[in-house]
C-alpha positions as CSV (number, residue, x, y, z in Angstrom):
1,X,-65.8,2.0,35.5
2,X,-63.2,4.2,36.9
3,X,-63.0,2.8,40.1
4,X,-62.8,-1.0,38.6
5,X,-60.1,-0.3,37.0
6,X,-58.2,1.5,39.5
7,X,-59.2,-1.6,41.6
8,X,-57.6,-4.1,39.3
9,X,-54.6,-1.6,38.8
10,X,-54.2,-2.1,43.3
11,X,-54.7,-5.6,42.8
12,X,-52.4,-6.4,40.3
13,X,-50.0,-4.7,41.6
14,X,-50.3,-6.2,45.1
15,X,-50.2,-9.7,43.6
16,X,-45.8,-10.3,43.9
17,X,-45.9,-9.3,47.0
18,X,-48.6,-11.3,48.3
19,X,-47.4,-14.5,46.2
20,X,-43.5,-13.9,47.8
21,X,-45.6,-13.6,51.3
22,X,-47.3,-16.9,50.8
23,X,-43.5,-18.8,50.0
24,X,-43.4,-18.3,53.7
25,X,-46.6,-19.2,54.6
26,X,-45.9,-22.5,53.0
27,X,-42.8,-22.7,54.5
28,X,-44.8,-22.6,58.1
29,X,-47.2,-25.1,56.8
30,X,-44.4,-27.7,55.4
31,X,-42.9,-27.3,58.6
32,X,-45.7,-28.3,60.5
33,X,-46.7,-30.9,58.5
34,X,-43.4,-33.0,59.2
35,X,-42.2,-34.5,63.0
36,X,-38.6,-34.5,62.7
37,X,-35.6,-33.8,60.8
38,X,-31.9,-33.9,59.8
39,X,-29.5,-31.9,58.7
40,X,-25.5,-30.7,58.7
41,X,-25.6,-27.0,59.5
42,X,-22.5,-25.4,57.9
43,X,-21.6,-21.9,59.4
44,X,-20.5,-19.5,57.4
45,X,-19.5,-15.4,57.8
46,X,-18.8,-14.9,61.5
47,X,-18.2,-18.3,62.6
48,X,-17.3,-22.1,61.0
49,X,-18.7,-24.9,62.5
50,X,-20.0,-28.1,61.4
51,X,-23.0,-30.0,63.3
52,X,-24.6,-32.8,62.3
53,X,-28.9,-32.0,63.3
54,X,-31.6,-33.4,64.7
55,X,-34.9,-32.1,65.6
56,X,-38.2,-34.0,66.7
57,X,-41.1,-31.8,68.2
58,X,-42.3,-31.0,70.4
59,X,-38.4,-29.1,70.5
60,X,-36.1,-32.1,71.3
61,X,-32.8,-31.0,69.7
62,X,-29.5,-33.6,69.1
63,X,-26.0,-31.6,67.8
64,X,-22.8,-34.0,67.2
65,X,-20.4,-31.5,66.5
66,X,-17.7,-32.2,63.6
67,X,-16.0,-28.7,63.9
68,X,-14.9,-27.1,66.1
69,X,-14.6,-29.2,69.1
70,X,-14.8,-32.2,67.3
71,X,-17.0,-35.2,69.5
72,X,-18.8,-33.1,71.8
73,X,-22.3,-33.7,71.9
74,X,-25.5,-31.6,73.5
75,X,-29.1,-32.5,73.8
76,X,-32.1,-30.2,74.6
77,X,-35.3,-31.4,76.1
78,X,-38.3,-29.8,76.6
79,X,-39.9,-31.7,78.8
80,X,-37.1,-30.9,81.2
81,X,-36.0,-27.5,80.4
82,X,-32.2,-28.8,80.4
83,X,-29.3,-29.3,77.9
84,X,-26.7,-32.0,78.7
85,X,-23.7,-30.8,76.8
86,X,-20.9,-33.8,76.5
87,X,-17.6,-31.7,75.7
88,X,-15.4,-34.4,75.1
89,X,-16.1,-37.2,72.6
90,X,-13.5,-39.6,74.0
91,X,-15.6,-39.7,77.8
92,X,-19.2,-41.0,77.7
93,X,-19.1,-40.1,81.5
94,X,-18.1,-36.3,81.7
95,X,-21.5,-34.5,81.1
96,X,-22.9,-31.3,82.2
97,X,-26.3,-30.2,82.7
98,X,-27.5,-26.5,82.1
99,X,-30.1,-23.6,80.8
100,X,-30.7,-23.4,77.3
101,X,-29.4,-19.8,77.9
102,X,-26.0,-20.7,79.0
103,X,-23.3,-18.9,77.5
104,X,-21.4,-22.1,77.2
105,X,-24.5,-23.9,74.6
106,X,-25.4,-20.5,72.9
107,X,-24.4,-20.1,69.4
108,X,-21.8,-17.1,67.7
109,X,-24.9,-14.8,66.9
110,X,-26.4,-15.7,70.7
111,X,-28.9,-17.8,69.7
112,X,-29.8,-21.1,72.5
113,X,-30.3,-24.3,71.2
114,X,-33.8,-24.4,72.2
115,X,-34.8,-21.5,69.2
116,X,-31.9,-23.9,66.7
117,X,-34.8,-25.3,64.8
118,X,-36.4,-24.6,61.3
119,X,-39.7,-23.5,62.8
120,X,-38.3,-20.9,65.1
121,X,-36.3,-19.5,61.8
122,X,-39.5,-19.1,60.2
123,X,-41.3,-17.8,63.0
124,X,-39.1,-14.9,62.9
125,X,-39.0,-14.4,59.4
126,X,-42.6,-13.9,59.7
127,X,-42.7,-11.5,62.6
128,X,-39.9,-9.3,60.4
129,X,-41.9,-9.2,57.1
130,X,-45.0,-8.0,59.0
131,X,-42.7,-5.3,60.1
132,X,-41.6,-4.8,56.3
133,X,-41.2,-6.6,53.2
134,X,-40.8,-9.7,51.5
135,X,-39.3,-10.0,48.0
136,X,-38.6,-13.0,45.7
137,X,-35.4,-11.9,44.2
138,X,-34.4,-14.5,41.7
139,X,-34.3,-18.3,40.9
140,X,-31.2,-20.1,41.5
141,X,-29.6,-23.6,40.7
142,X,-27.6,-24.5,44.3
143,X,-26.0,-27.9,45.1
144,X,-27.8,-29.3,42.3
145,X,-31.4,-28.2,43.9
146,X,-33.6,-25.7,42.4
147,X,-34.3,-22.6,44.7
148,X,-36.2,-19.5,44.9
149,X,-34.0,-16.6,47.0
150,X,-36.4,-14.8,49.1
151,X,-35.5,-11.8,50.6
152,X,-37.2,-10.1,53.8
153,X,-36.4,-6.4,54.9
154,X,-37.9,-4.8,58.1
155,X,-38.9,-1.2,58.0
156,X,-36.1,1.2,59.4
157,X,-35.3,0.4,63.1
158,X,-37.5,-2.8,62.9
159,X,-35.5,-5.8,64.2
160,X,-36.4,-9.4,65.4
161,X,-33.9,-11.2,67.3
162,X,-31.0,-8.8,66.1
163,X,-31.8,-8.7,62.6
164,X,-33.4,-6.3,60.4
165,X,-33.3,-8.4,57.1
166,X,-32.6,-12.2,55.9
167,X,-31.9,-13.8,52.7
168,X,-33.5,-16.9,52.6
169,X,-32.9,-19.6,49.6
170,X,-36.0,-21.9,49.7
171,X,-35.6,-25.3,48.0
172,X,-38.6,-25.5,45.5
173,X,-39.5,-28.7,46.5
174,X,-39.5,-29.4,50.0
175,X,-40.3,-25.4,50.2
176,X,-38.2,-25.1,53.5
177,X,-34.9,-22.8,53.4
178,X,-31.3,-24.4,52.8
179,X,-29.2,-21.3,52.8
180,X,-29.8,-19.0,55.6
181,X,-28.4,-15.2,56.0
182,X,-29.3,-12.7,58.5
183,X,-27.9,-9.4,58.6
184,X,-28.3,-6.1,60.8
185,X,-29.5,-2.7,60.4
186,X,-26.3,-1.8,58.8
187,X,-26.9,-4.5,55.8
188,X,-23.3,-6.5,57.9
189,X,-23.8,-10.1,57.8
190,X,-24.8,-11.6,61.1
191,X,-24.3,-14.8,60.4
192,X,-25.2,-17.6,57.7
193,X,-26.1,-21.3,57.4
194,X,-25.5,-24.0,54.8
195,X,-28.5,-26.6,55.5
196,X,-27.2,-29.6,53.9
197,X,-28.5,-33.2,53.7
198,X,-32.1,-32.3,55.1
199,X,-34.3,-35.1,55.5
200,X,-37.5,-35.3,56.7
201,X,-39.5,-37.5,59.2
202,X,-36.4,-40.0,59.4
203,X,-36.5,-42.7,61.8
204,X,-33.8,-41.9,64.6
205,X,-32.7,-44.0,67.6
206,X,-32.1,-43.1,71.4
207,X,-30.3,-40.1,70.8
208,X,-32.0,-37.2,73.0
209,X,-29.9,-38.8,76.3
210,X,-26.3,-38.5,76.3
């Protein structure tokens, strides 16, 4: 009798930590449910830029940037390899064609548009809480969309991709994050992301060739 109860005792007490684990495992599952989607990233901390997104797997990636650099455009295919970056919106004809891991297409935190996406966010927020811990912090109203802030530390000296620990706000109802930030082993913000105006599976045009 002893033992059942010190077994319900372990199990009860494991049960937040594997209910904040399984907000991410829905969050993988959501995002392979869907084929595409849309959004305007919004930069914040360490850099300010505006893009208007667009994803479609198998990885084909469409940024129209709004600020800085306002009318340049860049495409990633996969099937290719290749990003044609369009630095000026005013000339359809001035294109360049480069690695994914040029310095020129990578992003303030060093990020390359090929790992832009919402699965490769989540990807890494799994690989850092089986390194550490995830933590459902607190529900919170934001932009008029109820969220659950999720927060994922990695045991000292554990880092993925630079970081050691995200705050991730998880919108209830699509159960994909809107508010990304990702900080280093010193608890300094790396960098964070406003995802606003996500859509799912919306029909888009010819827009992975500039």
């Amino acid at each position: 009798m002893r033992t059942l109860s010190c077994l319900l005792i372990f199990l009860i007490s494991l049960a937040p930590a594997m209910a904040s684990e399984s907000i991410l495992l829905q969050a993988a599952e959501e995002f392979q449910s869907i084929t595409r989607y849309s959004a305007t990233l919004r930069s914040f901390g360490n850099s300010d830029h505006i893009i208007s997104y667009r994803y479609q797997k198998p990885g084909y990636v469409c940024m129209d940037f709004v600020k800085p650099h306002k009318g340049a455009a860049l495409v990633y295919r996969p099937d290719t390899g290749k990003v044609q970056l369009r630095p000026f919106g005013f000339s359809k004809f001035l294109k360049f064609t480069m690695k994914p891991t040029a310095k020129l297409v990578l992003s303030p935190s060093g990020h390359g548009v090929d790992e832009s996406d919402l699965g490769a966010l989540l990807e890494n927020a799994q690989r850092l809480a089986q390194q550490g811990s995830v933590e459902v912090l607190r529900e919170e109203i934001k932009h008029e969309t109820p969220m659950l802030v999720v927060k994922i530390t990695g045991e000292p000296e554990a880092l993925v991709d630079g970081v050691h620990s995200y705050l991730l706000w998880m919108d209830k109802s699509l159960k994909l994050p809107r508010i990304v930030e990702s900080y280093d082993e010193q608890d300094q913000l790396i960098e964070g992301l406003f995802i606003d105006d996500l859509r799912i599976n919306p029909v888009f045009g010819e827009i992975f060739d500039l």
